[in-house]
C-alpha positions as CSV (number, residue, x, y, z in Angstrom):
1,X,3.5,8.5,-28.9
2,X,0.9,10.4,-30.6
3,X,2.3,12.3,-33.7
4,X,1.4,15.7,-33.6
5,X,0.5,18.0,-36.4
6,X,1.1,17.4,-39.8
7,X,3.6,15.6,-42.3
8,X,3.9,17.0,-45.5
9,X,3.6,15.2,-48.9
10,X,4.4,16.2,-52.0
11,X,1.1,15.8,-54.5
12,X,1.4,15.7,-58.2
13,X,0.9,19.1,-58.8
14,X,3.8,20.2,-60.7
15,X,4.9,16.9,-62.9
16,X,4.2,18.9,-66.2
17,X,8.1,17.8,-67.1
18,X,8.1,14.8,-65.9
19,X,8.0,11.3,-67.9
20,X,5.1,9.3,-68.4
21,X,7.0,6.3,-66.7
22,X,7.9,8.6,-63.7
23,X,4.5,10.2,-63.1
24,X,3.1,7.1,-63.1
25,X,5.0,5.5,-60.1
26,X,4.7,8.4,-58.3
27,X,0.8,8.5,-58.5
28,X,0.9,4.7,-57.6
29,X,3.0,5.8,-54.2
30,X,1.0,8.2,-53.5
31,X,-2.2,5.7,-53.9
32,X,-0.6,3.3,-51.7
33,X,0.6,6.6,-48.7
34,X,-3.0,7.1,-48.6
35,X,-4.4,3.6,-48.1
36,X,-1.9,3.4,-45.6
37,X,0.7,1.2,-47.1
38,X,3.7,2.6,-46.2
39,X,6.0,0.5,-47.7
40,X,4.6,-0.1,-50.4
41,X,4.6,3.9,-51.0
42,X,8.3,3.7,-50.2
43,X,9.0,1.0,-52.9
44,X,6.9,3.1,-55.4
45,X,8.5,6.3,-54.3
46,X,12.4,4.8,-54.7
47,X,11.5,3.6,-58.3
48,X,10.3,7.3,-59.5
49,X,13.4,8.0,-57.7
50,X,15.5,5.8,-60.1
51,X,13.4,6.9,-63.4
52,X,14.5,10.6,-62.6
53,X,17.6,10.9,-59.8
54,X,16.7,14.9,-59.9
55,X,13.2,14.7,-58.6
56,X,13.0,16.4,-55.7
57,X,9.4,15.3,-55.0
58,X,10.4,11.4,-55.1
59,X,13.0,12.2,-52.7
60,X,10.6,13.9,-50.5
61,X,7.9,11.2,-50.4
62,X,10.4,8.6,-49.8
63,X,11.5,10.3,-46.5
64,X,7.3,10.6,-45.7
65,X,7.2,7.2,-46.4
66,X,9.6,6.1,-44.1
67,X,7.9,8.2,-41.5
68,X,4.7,6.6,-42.0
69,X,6.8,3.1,-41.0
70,X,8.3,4.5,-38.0
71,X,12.0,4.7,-39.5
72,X,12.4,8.1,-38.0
73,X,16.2,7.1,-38.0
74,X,16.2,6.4,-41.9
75,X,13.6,9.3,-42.3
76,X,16.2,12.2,-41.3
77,X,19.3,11.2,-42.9
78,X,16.9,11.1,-45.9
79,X,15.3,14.7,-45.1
80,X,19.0,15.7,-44.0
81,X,20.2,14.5,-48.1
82,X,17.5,16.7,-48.8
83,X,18.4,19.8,-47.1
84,X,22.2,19.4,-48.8
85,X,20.9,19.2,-52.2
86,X,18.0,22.0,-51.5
87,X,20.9,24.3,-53.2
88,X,19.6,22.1,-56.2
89,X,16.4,21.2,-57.4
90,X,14.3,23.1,-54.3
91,X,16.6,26.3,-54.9
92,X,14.0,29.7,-54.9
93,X,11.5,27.4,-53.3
94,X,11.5,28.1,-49.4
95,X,8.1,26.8,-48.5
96,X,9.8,23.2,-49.8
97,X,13.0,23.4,-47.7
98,X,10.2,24.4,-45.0
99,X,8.5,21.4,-45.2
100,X,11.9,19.4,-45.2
101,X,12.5,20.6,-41.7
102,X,9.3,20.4,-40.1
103,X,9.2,16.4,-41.4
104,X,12.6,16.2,-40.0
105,X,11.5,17.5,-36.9
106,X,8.5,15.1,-36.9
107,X,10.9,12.8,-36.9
108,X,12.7,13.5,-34.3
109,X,10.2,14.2,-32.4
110,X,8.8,11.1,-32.4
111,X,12.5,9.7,-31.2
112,X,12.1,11.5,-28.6
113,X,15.0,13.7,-29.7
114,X,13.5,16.8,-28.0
115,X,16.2,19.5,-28.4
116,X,17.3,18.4,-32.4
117,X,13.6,18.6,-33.1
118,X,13.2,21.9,-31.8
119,X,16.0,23.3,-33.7
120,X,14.4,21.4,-36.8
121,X,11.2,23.2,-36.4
122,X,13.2,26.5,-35.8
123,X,14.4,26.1,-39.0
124,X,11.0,25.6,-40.8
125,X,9.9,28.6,-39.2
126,X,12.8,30.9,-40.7
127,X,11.5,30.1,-44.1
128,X,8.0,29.6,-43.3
129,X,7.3,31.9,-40.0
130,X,3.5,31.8,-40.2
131,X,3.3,27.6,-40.5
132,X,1.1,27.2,-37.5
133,X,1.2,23.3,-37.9
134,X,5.1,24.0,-37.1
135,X,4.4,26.6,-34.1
136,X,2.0,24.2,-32.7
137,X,4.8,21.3,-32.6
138,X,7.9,24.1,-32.0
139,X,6.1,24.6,-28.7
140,X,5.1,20.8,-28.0
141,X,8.4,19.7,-28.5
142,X,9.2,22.7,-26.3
143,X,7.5,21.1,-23.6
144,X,8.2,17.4,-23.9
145,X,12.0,18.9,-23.7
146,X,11.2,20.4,-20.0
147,X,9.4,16.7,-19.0
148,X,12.2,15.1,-20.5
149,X,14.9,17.1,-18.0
150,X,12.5,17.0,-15.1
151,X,12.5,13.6,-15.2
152,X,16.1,13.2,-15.3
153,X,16.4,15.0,-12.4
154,X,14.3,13.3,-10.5
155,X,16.1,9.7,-11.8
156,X,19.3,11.6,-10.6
157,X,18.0,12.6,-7.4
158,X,16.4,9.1,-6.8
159,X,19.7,7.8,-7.5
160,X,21.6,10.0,-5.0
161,X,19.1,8.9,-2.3
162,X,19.5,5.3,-3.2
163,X,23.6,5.8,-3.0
164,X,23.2,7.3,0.3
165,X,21.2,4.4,1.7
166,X,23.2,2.0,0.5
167,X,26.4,3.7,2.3
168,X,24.6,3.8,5.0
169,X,23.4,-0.1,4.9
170,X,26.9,-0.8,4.3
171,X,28.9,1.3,7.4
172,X,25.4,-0.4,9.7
173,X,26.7,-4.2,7.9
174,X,30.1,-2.8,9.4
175,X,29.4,-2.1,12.2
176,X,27.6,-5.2,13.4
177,X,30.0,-7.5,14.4
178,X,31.1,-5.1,17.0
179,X,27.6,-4.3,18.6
180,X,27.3,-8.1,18.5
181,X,30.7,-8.4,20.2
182,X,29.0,-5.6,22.7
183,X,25.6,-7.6,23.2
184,X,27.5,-11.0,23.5
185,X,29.7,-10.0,26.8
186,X,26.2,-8.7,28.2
187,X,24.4,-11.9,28.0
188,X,27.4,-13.7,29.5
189,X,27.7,-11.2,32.3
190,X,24.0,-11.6,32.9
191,X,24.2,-15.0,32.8
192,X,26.8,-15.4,35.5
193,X,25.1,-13.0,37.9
194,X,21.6,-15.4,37.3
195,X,24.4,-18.2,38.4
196,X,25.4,-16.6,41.7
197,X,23.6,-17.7,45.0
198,X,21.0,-15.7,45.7
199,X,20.9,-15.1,50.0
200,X,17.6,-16.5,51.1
201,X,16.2,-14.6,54.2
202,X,15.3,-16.6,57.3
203,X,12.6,-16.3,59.8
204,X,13.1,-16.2,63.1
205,X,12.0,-19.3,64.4
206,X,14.7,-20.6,62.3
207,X,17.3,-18.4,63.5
208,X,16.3,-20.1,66.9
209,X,16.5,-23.7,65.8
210,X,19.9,-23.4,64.2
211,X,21.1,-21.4,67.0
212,X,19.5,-24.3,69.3
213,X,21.5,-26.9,67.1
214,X,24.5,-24.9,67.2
215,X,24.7,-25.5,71.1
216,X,23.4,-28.9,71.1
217,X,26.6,-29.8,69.1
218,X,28.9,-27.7,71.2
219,X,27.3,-29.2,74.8
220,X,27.9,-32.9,73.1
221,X,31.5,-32.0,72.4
222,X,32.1,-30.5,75.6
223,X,30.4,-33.8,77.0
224,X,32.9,-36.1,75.1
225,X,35.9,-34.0,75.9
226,X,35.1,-34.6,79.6
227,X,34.7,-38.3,79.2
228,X,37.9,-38.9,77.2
229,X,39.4,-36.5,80.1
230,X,37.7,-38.6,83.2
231,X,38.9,-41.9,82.0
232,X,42.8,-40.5,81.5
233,X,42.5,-39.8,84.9
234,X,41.0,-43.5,86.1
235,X,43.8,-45.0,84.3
236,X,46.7,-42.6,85.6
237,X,45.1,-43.2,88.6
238,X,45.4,-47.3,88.8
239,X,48.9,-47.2,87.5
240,X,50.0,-45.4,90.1
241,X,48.0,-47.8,92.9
């Protein structure tokens, strides 16, 4: 994601009290922040930190080093140590506590921790209200919030949908076997009308021949009938002679 506005860093411009030893490390951090070694600048900044466990500026540019590696995890509990001892070594200093939550809200920013961040940068704003690097993000983080719930909806309501469609898939899987059942009992019935005779018509010609054959067969019965009867009658006939 593309980080947005500004993170502060604390420059050597009040190390007046400070030890040779300390102001030293600290201006080899800083050397290695700006050529983009970030860890380096970490290492450099947690030594200064050991030299003098009061300096509020070490403790500061440890938590912008961090940033600069993408520990934005690491980076507010070490801005949120900050903000508990501001009380301390930052106390009369508002523009400092400031800049502790608008780097906190950097960070969370760029974690995608929308609503925290806002509330970071609401903060900075209390102490600092005309910061316009911290407006500018306030009302960027603002609006990555309302993206951020839009699209949950939409996940939500795409999610509905897909449970509904899925309920439905299922009760259609349920009811399968029973329109199978349904279509199963057609086909047979089907098939046993396509297995009944069919009546062919006929034409009358052939009406006539069968009708013709019909007789035939009833004339040659009636035929043998009287021949069977005519020679029962010879024979009764001859017995009696």
């Amino acid at each position: 994601m593309k980080r947005v506005g500004l993170i502060y860093l604390f420059l050597l411009t009040a190390v007046v009290a400070w030890g040779q030893n300390e102001r030293k490390v600290i201006r080899q951090g800083l050397r290695a922040y700006n050529d983009g070694e970030f860890s380096e600048a970490e290492v450099q900044f947690r030594k200064a930190g050991d030299i003098n466990q009061e300096s509020f500026e070490a403790e500061f540019n440890t938590g912008t080093a961090l940033y600069g590696q993408e520990k934005y995890e690491e980076t507010v509990k070490q801005y949120e140590s900050l903000v508990e001892q501001s009380q301390g070594a930052a106390e009369g200093d508002p523009e400092s506590v400031s800049h502790i939550w608008h780097n906190m809200g950097n960070s969370l920013l760029e974690a995608q921790q929308y609503g925290p961040s806002i509330e970071a940068y609401k903060n900075s704003l209390r102490l600092n209200p005309d910061d316009q690097d911290t407006k500018y993000n306030l009302a960027y983080a603002k609006q990555k919030l309302k993206e951020q719930e839009q699209q949950s909806q939409d996940q939500q309501d795409q999610d509905d949908q897909q449970q509904e469609q899925d309920q439905k898939d299922q009760q259609d899987q349920n009811d399968q076997p029973q329109d199978q059942d349904q279509k199963d009992q057609q086909d047979q019935n089907d098939q046993a009308q396509q297995q009944q005779p069919v009546p062919r018509e006929i034409s009358k010609e052939d009406a006539e021949r069968m009708l013709k054959a019909i007789q035939q067969q009833e004339k040659d019965v009636k035929e043998k009938v009287d021949k069977k009867k005519a020679a029962a009658a010879k024979v009764k006939t001859e017995k009696d002679w």
